[in-house]
Backbone atoms as SQL, in Angstrom:
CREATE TABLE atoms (id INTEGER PRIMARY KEY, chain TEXT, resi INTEGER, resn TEXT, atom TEXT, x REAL, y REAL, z REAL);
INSERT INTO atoms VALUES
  (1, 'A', 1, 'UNK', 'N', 17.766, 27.469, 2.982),
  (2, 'A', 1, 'UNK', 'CA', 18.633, 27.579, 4.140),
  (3, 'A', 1, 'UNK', 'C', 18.365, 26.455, 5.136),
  (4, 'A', 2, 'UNK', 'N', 17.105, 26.009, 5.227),
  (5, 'A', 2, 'UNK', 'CA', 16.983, 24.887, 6.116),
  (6, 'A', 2, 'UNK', 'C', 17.164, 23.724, 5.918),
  (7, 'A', 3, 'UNK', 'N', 17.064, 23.658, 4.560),
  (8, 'A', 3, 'UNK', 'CA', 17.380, 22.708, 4.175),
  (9, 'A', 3, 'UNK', 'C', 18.749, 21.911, 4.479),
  (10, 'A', 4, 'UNK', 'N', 19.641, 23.210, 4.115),
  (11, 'A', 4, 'UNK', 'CA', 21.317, 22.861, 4.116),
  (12, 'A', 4, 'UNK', 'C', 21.650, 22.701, 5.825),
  (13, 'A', 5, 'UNK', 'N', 21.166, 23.164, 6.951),
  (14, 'A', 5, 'UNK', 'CA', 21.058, 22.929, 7.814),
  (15, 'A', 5, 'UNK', 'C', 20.740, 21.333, 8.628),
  (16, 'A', 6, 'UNK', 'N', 19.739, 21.076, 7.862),
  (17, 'A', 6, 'UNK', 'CA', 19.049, 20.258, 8.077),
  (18, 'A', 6, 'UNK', 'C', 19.875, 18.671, 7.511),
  (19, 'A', 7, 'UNK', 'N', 20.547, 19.001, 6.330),
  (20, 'A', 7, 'UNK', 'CA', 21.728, 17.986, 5.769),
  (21, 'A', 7, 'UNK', 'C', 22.669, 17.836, 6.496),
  (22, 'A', 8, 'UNK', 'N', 23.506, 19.259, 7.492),
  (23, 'A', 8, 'UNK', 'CA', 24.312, 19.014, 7.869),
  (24, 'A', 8, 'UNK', 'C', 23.961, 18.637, 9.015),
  (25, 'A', 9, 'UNK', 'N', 22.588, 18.821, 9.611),
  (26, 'A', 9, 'UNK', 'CA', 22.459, 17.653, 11.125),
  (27, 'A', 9, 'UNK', 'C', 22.372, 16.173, 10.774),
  (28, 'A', 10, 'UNK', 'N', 22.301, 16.252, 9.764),
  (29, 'A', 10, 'UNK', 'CA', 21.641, 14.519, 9.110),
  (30, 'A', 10, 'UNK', 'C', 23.185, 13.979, 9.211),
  (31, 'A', 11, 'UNK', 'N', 24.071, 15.088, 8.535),
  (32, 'A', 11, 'UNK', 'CA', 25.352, 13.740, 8.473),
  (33, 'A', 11, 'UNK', 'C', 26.253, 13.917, 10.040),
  (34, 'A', 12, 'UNK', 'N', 26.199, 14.771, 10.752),
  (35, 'A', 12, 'UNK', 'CA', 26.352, 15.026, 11.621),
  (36, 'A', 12, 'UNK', 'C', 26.035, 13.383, 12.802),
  (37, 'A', 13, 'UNK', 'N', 24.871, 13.533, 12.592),
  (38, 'A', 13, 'UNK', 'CA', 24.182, 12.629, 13.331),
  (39, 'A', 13, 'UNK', 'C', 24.530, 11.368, 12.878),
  (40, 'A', 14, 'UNK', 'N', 24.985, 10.988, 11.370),
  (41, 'A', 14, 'UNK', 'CA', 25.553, 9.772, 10.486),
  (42, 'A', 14, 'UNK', 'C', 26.357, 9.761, 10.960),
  (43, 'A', 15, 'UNK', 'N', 27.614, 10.827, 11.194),
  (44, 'A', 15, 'UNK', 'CA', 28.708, 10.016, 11.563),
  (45, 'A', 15, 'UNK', 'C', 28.810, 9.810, 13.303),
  (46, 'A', 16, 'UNK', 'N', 27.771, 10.033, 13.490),
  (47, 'A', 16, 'UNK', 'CA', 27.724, 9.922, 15.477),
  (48, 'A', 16, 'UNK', 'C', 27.231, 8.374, 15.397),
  (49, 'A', 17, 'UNK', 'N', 26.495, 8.164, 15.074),
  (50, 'A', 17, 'UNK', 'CA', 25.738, 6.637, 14.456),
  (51, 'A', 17, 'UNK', 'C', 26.572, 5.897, 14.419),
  (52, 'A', 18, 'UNK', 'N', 27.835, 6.056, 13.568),
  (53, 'A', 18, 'UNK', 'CA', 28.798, 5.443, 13.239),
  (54, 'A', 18, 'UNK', 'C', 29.976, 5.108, 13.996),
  (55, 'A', 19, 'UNK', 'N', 29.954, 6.343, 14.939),
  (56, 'A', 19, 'UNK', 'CA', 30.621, 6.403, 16.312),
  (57, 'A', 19, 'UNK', 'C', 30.323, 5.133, 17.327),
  (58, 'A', 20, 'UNK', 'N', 29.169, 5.314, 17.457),
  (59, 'A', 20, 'UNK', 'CA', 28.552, 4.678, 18.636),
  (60, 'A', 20, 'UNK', 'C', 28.646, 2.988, 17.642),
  (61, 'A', 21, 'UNK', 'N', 28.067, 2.723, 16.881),
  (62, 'A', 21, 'UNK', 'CA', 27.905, 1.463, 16.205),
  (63, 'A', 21, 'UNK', 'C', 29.517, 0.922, 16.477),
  (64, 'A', 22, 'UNK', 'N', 30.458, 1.693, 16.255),
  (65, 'A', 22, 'UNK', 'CA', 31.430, 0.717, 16.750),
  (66, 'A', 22, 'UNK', 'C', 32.114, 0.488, 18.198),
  (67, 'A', 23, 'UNK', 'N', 31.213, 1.391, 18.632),
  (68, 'A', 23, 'UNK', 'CA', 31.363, 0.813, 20.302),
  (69, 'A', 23, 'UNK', 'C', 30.641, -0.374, 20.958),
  (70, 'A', 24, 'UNK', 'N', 29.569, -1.044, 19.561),
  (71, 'A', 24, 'UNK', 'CA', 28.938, -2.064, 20.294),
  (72, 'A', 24, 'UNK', 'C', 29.452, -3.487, 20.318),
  (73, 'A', 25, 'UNK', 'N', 29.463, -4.283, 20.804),
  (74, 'A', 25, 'UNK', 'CA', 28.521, -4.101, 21.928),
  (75, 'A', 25, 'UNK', 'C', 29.438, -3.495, 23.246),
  (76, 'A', 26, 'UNK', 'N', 28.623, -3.123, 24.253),
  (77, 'A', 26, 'UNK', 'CA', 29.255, -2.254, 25.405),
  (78, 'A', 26, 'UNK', 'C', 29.079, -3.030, 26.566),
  (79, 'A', 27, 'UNK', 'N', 29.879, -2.674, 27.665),
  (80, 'A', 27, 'UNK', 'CA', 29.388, -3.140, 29.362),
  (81, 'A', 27, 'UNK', 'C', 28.526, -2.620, 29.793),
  (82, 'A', 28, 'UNK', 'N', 27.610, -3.718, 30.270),
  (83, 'A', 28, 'UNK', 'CA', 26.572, -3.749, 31.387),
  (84, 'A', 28, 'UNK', 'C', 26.389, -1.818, 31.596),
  (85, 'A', 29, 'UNK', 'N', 27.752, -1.463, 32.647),
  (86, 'A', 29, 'UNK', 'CA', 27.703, -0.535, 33.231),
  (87, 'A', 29, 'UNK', 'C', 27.635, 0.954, 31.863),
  (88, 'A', 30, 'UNK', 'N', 27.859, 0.593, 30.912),
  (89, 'A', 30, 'UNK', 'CA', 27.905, 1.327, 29.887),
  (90, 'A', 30, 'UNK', 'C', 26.287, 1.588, 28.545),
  (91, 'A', 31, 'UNK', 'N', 25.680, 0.749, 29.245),
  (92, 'A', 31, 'UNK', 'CA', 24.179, 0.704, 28.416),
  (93, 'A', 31, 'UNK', 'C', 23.879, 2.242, 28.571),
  (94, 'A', 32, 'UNK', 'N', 23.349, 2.528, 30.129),
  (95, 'A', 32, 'UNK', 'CA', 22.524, 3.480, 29.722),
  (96, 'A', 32, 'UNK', 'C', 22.939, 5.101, 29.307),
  (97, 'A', 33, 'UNK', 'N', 24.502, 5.192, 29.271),
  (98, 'A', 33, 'UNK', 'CA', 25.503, 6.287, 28.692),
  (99, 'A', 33, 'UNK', 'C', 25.098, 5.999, 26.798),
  (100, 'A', 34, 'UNK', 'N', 25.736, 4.573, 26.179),
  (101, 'A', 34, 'UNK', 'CA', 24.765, 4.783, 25.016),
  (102, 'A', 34, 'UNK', 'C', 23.440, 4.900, 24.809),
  (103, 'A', 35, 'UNK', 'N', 22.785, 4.775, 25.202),
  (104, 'A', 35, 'UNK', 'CA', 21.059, 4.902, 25.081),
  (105, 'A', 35, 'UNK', 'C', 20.927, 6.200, 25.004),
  (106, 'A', 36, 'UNK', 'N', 21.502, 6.944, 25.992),
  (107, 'A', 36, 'UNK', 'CA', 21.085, 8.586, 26.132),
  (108, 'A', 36, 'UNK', 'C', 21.622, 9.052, 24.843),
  (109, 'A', 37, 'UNK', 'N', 23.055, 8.697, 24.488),
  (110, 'A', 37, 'UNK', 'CA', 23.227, 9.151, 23.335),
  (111, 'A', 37, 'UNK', 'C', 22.979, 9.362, 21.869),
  (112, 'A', 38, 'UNK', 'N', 22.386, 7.758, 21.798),
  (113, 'A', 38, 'UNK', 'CA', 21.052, 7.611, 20.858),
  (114, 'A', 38, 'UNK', 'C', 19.720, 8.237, 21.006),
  (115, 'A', 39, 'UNK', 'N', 19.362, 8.436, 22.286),
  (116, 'A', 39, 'UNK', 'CA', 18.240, 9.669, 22.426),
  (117, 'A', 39, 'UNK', 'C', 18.345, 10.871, 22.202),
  (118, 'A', 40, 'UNK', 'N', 19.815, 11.366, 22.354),
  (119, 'A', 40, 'UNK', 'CA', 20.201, 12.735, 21.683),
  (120, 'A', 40, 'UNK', 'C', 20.253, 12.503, 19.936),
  (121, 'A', 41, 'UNK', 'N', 20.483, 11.511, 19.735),
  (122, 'A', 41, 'UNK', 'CA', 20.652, 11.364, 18.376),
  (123, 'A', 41, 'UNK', 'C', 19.199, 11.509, 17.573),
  (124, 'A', 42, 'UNK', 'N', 17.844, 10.843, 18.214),
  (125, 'A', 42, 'UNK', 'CA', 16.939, 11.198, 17.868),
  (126, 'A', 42, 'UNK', 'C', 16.226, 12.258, 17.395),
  (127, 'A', 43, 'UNK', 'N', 16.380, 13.148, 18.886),
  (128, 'A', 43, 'UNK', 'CA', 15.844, 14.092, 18.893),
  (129, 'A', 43, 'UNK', 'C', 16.482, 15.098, 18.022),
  (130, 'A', 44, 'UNK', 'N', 18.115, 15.202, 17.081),
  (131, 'A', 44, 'UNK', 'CA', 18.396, 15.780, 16.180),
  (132, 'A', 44, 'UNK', 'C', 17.981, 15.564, 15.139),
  (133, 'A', 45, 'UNK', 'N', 17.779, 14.041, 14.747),
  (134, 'A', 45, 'UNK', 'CA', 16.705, 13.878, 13.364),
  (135, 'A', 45, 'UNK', 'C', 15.576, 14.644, 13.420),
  (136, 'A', 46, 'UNK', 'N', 14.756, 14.266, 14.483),
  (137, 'A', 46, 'UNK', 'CA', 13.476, 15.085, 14.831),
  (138, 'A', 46, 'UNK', 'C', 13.942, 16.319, 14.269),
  (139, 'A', 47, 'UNK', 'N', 14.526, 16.835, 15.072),
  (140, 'A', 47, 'UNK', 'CA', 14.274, 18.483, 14.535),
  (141, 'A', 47, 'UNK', 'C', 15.242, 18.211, 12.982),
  (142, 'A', 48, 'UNK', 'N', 16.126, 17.574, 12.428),
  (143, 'A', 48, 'UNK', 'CA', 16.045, 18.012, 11.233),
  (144, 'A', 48, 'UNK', 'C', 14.541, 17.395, 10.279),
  (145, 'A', 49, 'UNK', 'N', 13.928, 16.870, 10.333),
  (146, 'A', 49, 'UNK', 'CA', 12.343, 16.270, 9.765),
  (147, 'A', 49, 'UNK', 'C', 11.740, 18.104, 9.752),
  (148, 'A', 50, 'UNK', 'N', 11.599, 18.495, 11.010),
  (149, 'A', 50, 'UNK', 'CA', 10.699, 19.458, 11.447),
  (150, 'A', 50, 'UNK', 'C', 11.420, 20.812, 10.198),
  (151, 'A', 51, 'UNK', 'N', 12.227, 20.733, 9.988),
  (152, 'A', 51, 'UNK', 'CA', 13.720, 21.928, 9.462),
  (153, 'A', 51, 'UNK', 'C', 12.743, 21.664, 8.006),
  (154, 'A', 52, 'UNK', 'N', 12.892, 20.591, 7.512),
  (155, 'A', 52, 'UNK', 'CA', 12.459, 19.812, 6.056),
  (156, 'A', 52, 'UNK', 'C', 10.858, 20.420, 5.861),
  (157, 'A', 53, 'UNK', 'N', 10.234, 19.780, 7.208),
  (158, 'A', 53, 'UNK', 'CA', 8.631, 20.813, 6.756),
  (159, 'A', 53, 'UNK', 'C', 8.666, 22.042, 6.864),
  (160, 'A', 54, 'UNK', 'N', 9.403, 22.337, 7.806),
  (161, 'A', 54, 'UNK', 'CA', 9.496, 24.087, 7.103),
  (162, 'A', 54, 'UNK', 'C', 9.916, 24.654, 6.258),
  (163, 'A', 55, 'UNK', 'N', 10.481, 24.187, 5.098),
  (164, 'A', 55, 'UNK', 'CA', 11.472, 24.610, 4.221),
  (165, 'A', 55, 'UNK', 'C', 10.513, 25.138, 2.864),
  (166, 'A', 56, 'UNK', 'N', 9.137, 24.373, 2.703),
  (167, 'A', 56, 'UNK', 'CA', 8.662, 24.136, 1.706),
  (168, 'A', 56, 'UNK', 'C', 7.483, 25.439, 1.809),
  (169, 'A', 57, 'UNK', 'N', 7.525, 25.829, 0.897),
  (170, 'A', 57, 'UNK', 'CA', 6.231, 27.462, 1.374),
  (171, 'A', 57, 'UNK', 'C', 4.658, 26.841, 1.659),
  (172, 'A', 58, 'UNK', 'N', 4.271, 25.901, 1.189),
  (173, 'A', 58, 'UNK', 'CA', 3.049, 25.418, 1.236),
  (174, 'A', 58, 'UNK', 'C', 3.098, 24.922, 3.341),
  (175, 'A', 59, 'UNK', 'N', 3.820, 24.287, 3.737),
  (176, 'A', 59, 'UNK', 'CA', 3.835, 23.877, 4.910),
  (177, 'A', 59, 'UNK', 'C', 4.088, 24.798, 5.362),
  (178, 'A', 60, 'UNK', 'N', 5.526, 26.092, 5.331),
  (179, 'A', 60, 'UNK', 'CA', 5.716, 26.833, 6.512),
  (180, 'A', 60, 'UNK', 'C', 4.053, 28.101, 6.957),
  (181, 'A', 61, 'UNK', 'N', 3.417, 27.648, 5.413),
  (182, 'A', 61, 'UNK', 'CA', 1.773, 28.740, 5.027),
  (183, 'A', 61, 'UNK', 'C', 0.979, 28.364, 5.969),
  (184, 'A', 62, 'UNK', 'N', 0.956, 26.723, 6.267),
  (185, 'A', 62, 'UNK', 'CA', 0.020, 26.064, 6.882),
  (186, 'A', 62, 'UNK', 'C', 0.525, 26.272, 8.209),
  (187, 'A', 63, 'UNK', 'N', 2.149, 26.416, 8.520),
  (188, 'A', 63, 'UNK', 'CA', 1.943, 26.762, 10.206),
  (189, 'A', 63, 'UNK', 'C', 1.576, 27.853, 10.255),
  (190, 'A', 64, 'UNK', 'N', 2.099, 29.214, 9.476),
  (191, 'A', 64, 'UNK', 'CA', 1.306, 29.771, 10.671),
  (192, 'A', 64, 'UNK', 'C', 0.385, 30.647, 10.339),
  (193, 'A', 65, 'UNK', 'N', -0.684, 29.789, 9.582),
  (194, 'A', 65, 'UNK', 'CA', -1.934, 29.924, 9.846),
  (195, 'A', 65, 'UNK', 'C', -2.970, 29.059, 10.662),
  (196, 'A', 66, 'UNK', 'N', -2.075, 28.004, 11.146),
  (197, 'A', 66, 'UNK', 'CA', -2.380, 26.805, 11.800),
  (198, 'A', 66, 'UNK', 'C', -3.306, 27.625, 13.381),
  (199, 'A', 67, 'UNK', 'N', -4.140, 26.717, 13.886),
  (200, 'A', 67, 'UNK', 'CA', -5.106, 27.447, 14.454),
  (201, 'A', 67, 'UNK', 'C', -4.468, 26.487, 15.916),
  (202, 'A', 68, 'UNK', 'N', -3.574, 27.425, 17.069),
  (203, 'A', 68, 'UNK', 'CA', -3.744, 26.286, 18.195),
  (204, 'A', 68, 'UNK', 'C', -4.366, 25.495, 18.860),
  (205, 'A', 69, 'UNK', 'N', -4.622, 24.557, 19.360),
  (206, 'A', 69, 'UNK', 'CA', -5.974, 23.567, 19.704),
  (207, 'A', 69, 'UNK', 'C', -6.415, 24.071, 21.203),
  (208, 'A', 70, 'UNK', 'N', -7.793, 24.170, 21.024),
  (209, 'A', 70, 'UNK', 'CA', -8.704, 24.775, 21.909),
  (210, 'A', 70, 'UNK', 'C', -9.078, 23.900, 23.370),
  (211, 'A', 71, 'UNK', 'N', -8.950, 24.520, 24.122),
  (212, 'A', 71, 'UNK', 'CA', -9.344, 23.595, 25.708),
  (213, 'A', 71, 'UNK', 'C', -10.629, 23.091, 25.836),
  (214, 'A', 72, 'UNK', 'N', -10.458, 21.750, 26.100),
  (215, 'A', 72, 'UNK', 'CA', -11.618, 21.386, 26.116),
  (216, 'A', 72, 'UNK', 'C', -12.661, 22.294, 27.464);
């Protein structure tokens, strides 16, 4: 299931890529409207990567038995 999730943020995010790539290059006043949008774009790969390690039983085993990190 996460997997298929995780495909459809991937192309999701491909064809946003593809969006933006032909808006370049942009005005001055228009940089930092694409930038943010490529930072949203990131952070959906990110979480589909994160979707991918959870998918697999050996990794989702290791979170959560995963031990949170202790204060120094």
């Amino acid at each position: 299931m996460e997997q298929a999730t995780a495909r459809e943020t991937v192309k999701a995010v491909a064809t946003d890529l593809g969006d933006v790539a032909d808006l370049l290059p942009v005005q001055p006043e228009q940089l930092e409207a694409q930038a943010r949008i490529l930072d949203r774009l990131s952070e959906e790969l990110a979480e589909a990567a994160s979707m991918l390690r959870r998918s697999t039983p050996e990794t989702a085993a290791r979170l959560r038995h995963a031990q949170p990190p202790r204060a120094a």
